[in-house]
Z-matrix of the N, CA and C atoms (Angstrom, degrees):
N
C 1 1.434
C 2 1.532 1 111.07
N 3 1.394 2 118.80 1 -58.09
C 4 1.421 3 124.55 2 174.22
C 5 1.602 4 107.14 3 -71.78
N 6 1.187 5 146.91 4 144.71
C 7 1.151 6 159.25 5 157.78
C 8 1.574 7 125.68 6 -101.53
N 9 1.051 8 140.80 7 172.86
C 10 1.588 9 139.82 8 153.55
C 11 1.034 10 126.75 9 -59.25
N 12 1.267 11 123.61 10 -22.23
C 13 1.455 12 123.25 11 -178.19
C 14 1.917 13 111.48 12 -84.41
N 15 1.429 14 109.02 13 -38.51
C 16 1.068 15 134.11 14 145.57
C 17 1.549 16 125.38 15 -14.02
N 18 1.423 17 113.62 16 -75.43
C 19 1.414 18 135.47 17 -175.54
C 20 1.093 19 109.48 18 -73.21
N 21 1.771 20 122.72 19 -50.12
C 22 1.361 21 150.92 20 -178.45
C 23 1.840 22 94.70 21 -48.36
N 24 1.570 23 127.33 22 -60.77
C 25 1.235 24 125.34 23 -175.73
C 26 1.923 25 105.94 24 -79.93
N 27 1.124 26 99.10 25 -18.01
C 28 1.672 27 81.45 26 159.59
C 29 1.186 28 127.80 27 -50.28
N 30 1.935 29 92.76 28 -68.29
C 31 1.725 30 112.78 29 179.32
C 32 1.763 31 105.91 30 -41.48
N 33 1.193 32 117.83 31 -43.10
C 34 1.453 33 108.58 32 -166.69
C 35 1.074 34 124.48 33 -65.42
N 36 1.718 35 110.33 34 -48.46
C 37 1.452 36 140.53 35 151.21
C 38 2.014 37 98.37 36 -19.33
N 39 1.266 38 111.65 37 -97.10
C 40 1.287 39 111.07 38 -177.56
C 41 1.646 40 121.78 39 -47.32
N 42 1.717 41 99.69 40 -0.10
C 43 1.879 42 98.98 41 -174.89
C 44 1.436 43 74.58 42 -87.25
N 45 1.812 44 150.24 43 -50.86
C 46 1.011 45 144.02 44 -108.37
C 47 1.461 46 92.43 45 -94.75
N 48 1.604 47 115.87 46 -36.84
C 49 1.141 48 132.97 47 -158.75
C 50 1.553 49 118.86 48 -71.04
N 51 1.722 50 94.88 49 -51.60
C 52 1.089 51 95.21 50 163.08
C 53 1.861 52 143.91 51 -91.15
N 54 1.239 53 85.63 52 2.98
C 55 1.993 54 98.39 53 166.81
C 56 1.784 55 91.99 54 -78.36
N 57 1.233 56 144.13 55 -60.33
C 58 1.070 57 141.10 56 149.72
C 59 1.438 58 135.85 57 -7.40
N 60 1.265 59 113.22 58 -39.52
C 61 1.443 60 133.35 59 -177.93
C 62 1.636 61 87.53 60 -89.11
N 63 1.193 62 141.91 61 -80.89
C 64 1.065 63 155.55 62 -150.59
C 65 1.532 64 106.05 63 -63.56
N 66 1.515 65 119.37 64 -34.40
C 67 1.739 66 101.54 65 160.39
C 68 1.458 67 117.09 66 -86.75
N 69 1.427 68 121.85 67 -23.49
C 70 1.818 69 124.12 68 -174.63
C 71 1.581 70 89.33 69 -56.36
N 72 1.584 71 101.35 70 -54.38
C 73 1.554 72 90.59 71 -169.19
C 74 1.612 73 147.78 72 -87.13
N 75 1.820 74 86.74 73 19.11
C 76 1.452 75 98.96 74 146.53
C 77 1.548 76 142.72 75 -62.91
N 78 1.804 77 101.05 76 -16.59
C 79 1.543 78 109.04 77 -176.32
C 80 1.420 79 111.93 78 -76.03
N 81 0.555 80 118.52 79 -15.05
C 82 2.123 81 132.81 80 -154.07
C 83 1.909 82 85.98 81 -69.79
N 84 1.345 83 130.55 82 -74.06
C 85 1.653 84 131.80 83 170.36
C 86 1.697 85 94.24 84 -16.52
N 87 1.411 86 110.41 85 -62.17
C 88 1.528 87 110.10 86 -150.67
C 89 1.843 88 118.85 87 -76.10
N 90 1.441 89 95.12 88 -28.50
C 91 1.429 90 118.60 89 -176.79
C 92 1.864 91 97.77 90 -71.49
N 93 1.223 92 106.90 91 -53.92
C 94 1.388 93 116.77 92 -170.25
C 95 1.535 94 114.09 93 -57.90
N 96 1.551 95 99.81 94 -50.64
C 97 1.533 96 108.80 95 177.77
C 98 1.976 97 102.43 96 -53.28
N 99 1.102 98 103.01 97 -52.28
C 100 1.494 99 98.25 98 -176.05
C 101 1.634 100 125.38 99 -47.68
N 102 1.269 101 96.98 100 -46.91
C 103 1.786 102 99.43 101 168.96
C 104 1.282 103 120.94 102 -77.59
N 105 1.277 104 123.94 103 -40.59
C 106 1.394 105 132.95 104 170.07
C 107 1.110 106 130.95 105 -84.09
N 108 1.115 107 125.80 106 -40.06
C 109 1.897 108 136.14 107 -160.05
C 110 1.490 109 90.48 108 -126.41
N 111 1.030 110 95.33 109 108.75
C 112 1.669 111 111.78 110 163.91
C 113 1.377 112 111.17 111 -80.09
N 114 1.992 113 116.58 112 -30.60
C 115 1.445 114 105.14 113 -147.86
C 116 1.856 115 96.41 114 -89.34
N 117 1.216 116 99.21 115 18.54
C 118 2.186 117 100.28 116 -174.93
C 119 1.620 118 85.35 117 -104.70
N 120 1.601 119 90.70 118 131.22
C 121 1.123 120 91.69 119 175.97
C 122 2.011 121 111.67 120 -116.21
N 123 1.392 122 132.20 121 165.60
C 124 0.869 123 151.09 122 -139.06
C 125 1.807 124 99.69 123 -68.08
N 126 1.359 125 110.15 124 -31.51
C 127 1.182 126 122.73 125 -171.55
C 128 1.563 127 102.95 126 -66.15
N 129 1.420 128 114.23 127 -44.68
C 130 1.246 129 135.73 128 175.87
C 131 0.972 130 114.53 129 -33.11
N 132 1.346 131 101.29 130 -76.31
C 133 1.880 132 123.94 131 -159.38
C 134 1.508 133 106.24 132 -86.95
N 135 1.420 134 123.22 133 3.69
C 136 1.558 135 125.28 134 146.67
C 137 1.691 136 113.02 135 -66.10
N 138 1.983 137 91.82 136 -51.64
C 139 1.471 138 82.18 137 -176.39
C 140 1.496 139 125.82 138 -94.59
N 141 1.291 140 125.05 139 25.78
C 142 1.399 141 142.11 140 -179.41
C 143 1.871 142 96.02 141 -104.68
N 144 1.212 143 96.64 142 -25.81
C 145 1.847 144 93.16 143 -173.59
C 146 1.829 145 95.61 144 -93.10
N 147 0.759 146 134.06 145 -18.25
C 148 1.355 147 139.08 146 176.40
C 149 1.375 148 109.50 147 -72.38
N 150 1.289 149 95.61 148 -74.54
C 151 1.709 150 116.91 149 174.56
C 152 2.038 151 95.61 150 -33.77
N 153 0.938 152 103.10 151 -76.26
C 154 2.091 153 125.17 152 -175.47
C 155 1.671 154 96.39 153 -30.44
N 156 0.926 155 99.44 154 -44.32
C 157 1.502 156 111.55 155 -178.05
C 158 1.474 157 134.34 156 -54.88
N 159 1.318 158 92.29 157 -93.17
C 160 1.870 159 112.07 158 160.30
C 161 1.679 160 109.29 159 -37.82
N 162 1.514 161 104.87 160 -30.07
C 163 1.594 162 97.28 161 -170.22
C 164 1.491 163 105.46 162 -96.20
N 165 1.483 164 113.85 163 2.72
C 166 1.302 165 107.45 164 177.51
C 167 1.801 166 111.15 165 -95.08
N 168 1.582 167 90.36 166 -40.14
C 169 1.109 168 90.75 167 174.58
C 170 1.948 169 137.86 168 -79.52
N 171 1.480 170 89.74 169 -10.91
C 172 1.303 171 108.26 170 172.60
C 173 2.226 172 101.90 171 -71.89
N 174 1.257 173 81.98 172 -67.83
C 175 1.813 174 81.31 173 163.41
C 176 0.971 175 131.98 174 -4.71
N 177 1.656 176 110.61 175 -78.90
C 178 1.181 177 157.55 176 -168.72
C 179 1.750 178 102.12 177 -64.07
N 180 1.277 179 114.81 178 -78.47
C 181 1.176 180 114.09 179 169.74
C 182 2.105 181 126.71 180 -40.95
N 183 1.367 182 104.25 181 -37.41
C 184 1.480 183 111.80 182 -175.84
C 185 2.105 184 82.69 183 -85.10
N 186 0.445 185 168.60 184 -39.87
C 187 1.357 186 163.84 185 -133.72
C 188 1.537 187 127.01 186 27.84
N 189 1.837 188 81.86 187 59.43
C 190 1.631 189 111.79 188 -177.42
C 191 1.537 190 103.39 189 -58.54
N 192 1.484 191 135.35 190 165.04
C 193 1.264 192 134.52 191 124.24
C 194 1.426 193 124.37 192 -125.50
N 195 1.225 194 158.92 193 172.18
C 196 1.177 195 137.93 194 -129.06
C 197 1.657 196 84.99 195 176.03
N 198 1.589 197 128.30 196 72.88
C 199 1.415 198 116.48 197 177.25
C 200 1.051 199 111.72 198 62.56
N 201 1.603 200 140.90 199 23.37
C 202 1.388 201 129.96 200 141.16
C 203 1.908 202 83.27 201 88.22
N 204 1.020 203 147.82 202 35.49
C 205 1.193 204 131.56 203 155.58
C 206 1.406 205 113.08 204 -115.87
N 207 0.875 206 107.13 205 173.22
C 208 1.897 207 103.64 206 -143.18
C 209 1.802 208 89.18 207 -100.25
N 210 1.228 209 106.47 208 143.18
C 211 1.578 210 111.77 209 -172.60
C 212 1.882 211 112.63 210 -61.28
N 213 0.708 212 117.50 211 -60.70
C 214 1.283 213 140.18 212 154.77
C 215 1.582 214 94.17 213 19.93
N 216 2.144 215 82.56 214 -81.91
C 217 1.963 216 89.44 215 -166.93
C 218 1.250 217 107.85 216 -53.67
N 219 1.863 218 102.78 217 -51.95
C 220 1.660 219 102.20 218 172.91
C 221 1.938 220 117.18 219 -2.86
N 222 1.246 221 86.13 220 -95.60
C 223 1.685 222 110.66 221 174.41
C 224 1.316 223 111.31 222 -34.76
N 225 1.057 224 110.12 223 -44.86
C 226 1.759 225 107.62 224 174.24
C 227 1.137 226 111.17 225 -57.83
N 228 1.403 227 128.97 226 -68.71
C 229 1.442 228 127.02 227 -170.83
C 230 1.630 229 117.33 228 -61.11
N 231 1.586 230 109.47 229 -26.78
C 232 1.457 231 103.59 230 168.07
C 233 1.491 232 120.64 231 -83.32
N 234 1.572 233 128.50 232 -0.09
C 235 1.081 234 152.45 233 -166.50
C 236 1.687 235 112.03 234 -104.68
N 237 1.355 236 114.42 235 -29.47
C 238 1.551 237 151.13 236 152.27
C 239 1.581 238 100.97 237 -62.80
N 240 1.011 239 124.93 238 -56.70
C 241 1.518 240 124.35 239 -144.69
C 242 2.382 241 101.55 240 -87.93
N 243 1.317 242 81.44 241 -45.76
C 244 1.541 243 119.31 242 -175.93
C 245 2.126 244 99.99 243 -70.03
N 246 1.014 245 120.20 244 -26.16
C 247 1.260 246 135.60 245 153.17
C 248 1.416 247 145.72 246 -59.94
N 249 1.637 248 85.53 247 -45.65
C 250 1.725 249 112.78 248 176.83
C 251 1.392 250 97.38 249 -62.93
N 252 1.303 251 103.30 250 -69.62
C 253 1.308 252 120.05 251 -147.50
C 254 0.978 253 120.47 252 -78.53
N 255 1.659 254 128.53 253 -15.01
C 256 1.431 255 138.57 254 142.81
C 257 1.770 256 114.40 255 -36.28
N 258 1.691 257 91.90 256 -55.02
C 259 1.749 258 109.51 257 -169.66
C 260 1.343 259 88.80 258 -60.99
N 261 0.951 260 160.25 259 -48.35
C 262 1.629 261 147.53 260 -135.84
C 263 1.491 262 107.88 261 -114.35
N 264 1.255 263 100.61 262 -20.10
C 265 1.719 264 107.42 263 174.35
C 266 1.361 265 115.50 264 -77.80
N 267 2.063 266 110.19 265 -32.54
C 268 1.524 267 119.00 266 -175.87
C 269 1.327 268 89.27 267 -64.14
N 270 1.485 269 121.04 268 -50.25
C 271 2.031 270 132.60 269 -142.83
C 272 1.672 271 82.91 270 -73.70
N 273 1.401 272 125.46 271 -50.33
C 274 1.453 273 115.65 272 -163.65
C 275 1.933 274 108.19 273 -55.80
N 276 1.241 275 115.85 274 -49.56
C 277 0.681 276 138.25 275 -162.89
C 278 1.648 277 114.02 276 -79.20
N 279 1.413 278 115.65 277 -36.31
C 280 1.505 279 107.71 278 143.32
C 281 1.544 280 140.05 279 -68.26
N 282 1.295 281 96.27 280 -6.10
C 283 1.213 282 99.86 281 174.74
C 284 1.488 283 120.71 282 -102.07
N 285 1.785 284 105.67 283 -9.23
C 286 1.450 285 108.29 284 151.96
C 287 1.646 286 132.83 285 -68.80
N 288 1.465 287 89.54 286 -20.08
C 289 1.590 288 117.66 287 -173.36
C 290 2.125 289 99.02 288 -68.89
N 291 1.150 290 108.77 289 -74.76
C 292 1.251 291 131.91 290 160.46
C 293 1.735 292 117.89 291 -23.34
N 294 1.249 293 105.96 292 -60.75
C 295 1.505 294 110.37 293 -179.83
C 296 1.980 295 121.40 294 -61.13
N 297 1.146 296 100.38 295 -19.91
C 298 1.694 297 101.84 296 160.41
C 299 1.180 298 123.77 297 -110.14
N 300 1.256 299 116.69 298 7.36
C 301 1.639 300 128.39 299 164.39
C 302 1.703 301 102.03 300 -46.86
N 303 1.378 302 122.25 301 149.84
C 304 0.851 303 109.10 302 174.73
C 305 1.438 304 132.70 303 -97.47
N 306 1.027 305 158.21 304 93.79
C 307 1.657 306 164.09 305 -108.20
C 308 2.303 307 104.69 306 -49.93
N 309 1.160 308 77.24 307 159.92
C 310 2.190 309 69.78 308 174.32
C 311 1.102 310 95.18 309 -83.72
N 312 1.420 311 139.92 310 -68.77
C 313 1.288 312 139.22 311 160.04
C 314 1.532 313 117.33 312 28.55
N 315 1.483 314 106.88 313 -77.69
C 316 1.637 315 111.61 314 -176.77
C 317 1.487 316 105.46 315 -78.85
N 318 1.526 317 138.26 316 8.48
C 319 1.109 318 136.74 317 174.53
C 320 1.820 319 111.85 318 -86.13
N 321 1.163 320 97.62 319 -30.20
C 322 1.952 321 108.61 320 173.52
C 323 1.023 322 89.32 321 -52.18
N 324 1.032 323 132.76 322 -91.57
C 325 1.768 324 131.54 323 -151.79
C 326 1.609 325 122.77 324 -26.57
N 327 1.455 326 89.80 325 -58.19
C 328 1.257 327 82.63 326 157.22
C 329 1.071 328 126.22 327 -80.76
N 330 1.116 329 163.47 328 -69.03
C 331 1.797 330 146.32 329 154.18
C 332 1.980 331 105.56 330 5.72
N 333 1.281 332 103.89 331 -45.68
C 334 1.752 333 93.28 332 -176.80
C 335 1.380 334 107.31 333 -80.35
N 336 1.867 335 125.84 334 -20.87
C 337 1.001 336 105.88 335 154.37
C 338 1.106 337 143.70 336 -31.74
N 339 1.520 338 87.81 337 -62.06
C 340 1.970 339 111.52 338 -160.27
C 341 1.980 340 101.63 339 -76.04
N 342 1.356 341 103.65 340 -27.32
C 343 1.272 342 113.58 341 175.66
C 344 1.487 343 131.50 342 -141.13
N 345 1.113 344 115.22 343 79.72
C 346 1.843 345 139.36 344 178.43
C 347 1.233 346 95.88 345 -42.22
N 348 2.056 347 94.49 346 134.63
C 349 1.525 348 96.44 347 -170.73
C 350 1.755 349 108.72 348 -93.50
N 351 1.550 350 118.97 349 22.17
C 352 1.252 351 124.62 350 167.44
C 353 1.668 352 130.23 351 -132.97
N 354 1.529 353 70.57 352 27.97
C 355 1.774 354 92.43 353 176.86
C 356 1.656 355 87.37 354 -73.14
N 357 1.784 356 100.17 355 147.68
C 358 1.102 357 115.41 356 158.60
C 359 1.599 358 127.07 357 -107.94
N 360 1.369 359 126.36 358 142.87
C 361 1.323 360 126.89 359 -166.58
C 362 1.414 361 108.18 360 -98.18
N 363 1.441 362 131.41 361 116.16
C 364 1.479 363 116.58 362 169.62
C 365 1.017 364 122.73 363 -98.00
N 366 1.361 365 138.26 364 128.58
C 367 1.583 366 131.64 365 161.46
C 368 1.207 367 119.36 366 -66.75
């Protein structure tokens, strides 16, 4: 009754399903950061979903296993990790950007140059 061709499109069926499972559930880092974590920034969670990705599917394709836990989370947590640390590297790094800016402070002066605060306006 059952045949090979049969079983053969099962197995694939469940290969299809789960390469499927393993990229949807790269978004969850990015979704989460958005409601919760303000401090991940966008740059991040492009490259945490990339990263989540390639490593799932690289996985997936070599037909690694790693302690019987399912690749998926794998990828997630390095997809999590690969996210963070982007976000904190952009934030570190703007805030190196920022720190020799030069203050607003010394920008009045000139503004009271160009515009005296007892100038009068006539209509």
């Amino acid at each position: 009754m059952f045949d090979g061709v049969n079983i053969a499109g099962a197995e694939l069926d469940a290969e299809l399903i789960n390469t499927a499972y393993y990229g949807f559930g790269q978004f969850l880092p990015g979704l989460l950061s958005i409601f919760f974590f303000r401090s991940i920034r966008p740059a991040g969670i492009a490259a945490g979903l990339i990263t989540g990705d390639l490593f799932a599917i690289g996985m997936h394709l070599a037909q690694m296993n790693f302690l019987n836990i399912n690749i998926g989370l794998i990828a997630l947590l390095i997809n999590f990790t690969v996210a963070y640390a982007i976000s904190m590297y952009l934030k570190r790094k703007q805030k190196a950007q920022t720190a020799f800016e030069e203050p607003i402070a010394c920008n009045s002066i000139e503004l009271e140059e160009t515009y005296p605060k007892n100038s009068v306006i006539v209509d």
